[in-house]
Structure formats: C-alpha cells, structure tokens
One Martini backbone bead per residue (centre of mass of N, CA, C, O) as a GRO file, in nm:
protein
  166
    1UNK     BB    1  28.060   9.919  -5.576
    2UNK     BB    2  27.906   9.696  -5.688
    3UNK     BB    3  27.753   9.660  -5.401
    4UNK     BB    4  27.578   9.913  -5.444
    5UNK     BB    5  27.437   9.823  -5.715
    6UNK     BB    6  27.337   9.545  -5.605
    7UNK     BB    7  27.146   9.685  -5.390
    8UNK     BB    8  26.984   9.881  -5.566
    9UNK     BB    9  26.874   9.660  -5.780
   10UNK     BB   10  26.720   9.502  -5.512
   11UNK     BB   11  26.529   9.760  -5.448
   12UNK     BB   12  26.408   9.780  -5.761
   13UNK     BB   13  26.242   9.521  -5.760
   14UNK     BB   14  26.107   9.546  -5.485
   15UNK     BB   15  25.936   9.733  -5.608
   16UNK     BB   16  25.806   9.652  -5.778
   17UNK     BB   17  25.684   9.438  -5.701
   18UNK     BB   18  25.474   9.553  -5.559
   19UNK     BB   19  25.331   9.746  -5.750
   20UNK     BB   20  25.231   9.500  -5.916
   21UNK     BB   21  25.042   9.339  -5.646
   22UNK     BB   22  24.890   9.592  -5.637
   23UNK     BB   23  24.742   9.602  -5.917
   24UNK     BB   24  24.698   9.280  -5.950
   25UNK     BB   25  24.545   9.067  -6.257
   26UNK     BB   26  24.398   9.283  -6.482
   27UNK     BB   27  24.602   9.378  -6.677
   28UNK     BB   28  24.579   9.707  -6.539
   29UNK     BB   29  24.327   9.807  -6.429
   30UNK     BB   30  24.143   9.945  -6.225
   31UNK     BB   31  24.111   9.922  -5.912
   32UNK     BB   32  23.941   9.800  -5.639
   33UNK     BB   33  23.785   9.912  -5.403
   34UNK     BB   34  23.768   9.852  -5.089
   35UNK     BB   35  23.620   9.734  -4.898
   36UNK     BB   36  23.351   9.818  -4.687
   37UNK     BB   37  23.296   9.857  -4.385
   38UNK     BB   38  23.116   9.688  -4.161
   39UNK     BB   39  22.831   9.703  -4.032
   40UNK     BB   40  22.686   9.634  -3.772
   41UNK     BB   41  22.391   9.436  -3.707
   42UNK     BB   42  22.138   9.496  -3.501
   43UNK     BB   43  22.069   9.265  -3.259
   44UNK     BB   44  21.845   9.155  -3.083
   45UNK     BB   45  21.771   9.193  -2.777
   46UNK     BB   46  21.718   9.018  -2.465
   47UNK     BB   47  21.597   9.066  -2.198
   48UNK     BB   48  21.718   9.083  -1.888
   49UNK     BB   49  21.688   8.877  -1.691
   50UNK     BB   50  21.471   8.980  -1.362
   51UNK     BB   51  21.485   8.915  -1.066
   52UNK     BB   52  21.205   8.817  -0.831
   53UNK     BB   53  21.113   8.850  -0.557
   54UNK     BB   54  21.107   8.736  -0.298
   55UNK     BB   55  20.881   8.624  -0.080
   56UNK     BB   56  20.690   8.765   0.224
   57UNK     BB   57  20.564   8.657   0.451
   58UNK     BB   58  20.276   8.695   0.583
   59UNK     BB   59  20.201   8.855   0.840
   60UNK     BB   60  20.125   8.754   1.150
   61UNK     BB   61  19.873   8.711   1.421
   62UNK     BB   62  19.804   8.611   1.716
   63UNK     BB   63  19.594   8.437   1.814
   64UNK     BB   64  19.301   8.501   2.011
   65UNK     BB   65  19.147   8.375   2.208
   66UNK     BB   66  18.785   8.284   2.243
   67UNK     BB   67  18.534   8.193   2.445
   68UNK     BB   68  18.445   8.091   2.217
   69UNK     BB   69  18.427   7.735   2.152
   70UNK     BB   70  18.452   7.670   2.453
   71UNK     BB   71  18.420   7.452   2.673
   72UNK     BB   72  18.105   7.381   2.882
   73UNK     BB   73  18.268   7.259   3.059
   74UNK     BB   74  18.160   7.200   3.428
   75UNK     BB   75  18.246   7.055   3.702
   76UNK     BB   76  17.975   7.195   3.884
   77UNK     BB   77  17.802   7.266   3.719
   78UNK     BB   78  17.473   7.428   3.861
   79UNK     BB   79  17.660   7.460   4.144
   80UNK     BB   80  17.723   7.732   4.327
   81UNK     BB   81  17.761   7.628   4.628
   82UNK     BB   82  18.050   7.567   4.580
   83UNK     BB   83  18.145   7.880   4.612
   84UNK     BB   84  18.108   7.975   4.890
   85UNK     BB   85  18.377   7.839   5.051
   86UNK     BB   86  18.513   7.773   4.728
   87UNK     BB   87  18.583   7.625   4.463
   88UNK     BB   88  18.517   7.664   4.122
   89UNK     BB   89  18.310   7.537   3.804
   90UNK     BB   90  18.066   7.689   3.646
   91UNK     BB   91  17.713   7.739   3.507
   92UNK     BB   92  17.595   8.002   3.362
   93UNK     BB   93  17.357   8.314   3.359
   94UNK     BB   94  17.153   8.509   3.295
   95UNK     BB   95  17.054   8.568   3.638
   96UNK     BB   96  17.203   8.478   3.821
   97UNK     BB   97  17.273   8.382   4.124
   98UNK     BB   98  17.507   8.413   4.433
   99UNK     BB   99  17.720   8.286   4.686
  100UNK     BB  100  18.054   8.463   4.873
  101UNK     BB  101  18.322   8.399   5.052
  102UNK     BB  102  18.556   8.584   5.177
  103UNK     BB  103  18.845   8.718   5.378
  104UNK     BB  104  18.625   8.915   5.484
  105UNK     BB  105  18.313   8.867   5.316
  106UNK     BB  106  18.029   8.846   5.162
  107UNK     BB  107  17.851   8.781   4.862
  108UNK     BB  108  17.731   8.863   4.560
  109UNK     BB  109  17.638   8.716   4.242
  110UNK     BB  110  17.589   8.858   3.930
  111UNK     BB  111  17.469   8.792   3.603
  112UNK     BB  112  17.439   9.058   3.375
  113UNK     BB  113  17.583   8.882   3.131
  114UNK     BB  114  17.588   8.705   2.815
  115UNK     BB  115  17.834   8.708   2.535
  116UNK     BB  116  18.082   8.721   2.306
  117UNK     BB  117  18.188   8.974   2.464
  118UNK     BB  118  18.123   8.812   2.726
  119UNK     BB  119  18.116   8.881   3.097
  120UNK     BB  120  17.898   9.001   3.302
  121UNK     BB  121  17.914   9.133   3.695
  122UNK     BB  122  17.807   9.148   3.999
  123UNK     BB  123  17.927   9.274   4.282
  124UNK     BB  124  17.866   9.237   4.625
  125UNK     BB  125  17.883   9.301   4.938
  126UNK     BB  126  17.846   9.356   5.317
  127UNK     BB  127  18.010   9.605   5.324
  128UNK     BB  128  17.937   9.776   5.025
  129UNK     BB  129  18.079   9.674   4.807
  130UNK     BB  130  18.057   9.742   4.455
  131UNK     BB  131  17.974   9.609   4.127
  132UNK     BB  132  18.087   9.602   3.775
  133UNK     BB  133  18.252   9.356   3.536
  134UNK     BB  134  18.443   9.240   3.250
  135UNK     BB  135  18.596   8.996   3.064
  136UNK     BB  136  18.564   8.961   2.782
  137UNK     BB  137  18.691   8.762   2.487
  138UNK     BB  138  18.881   8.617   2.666
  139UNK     BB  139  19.017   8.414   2.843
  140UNK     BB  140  19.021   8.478   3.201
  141UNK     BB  141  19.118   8.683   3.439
  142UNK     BB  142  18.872   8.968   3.565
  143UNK     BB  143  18.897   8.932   3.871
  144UNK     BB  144  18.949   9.044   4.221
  145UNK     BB  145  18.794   8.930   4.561
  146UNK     BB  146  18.920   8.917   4.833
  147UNK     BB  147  19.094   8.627   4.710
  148UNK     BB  148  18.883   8.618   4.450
  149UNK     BB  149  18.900   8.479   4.152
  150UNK     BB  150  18.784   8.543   3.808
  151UNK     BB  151  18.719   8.293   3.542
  152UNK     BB  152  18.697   8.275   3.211
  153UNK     BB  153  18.627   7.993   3.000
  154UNK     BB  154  18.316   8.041   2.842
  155UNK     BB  155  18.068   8.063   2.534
  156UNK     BB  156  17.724   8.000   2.520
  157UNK     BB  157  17.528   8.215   2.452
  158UNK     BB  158  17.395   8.283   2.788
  159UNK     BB  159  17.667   8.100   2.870
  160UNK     BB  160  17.879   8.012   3.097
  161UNK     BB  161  18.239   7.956   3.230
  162UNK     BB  162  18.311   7.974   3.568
  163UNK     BB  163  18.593   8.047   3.782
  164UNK     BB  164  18.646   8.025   4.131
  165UNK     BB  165  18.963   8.125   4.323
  166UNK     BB  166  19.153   8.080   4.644
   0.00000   0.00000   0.00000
C-alpha cells in the first residue's frame, strides 16, 4: 500500500508543478493572454515575367524579276536581218518592222509597244494568220509562231531587247 501512496503523492507534486509553471513568475498575478497570432502582411508580388512570343520573320514573296533594268546588249545590236532564216538577239523599239522565215512560211514582226509592263508585238505571216500578243513585265518566252519562239528579255525606255530562237 505504501507503494499506492507515494505513487498518488508524485502525481500530486507533479500536478502542482504544472500549475505553478503555467501561472508564470509574476508572484501570482493574473496570467498575460498568449500572443495573438500574426496575420502576414501581404508583400507585394512582382508580376511574373511573361516570356515574349518568338519574332516571326516576315514571309516574303521570291521577287519576280522585271524586264526593266536588264541588260540592254543585244547580240545581233539593231541588225534584225539576223532574224530572217536563224536564231537572232536583237534591240528594238516601237514601230520597227522586219521578216522572218518560219517552217511554214514568213512573217512581219512589228514591235507595237514598248513600256515597263513589257513589249507588244504584231506577227502576221504570209498564210493569212496574224495577231498581236505582249509579253508582260517579266522576262521570258512569250510567243511562238511555227516552232519560232519569242523572248523578251529586257526593256529600257521605247527599247527592249528580243530573242528569236528557232
């Protein structure tokens, strides 16, 4: 029973000791109410840097060459006689005129315009068959008449610089 005894009297002590602990050092005075629980004070967020969209480079469209500011030589210069049975290179302007032999039969060639939107030219043959047809602004073949192939391939002022290949 002793043992029942001084086990009751170390829980009576250890009772008090909390109590005492718990009351503070102020020799009995009535406890400080526990501090109050801080609210955090909201600290300004700096905006979250948004990564910027990559640059797109600008499509481009492939530059279509124009017969102006090409080359003005002429191999065959203003001999359009070249024309007439072969392959020729000449330089032209409005209002010339010449013949050429085709594998049917011959034709006139008149030069009826010559502007930065290209060369008109009129073909009439001697079968009957005639027309006029233009080149546009870019260079290249635009016609042919009875396997004579027409190629513009520059312009300058009134003047323009035609091949005829056969």
């Amino acid at each position: 029973m002793v043992t029942l005894r001084a086990f009751g009297a170390a829980v009576l002590v250890g009772l008090i000791s909390l109590t005492v602990g718990c009351s503070g050092d102020d020799g009995g005075a009535a406890a400080s109410p526990p501090p109050a629980a801080s609210t955090p004070t909201p600290t300004p967020t700096s905006p979250t840097p948004t990564a910027l969209p990559t640059p797109t480079p600008a499509k481009t469209t492939p530059r279509v060459p124009t017969l102006v500011g090409q080359s003005m030589r002429a191999k065959d210069g203003r001999n359009t006689s070249h024309c007439l049975k072969k392959s020729c290179e000449v330089l032209v302007s409005t209002g010339s005129q010449f013949r050429i032999k085709t594998s049917k039969d011959f034709a006139t060639i008149t030069i009826v315009a010559v502007s930065p939107q290209g060369l008109t030219i009129g073909l009439y043959g001697d079968s009957g068959f005639g027309g006029q047809t233009s080149s546009g602004s870019a260079p290249g073949e635009f016609v042919a008449y009875n396997e004579v192939h027409f190629i513009a391939l520059a312009v300058s002022g009134k003047s323009a610089v035609l091949r005829l290949t056969r």
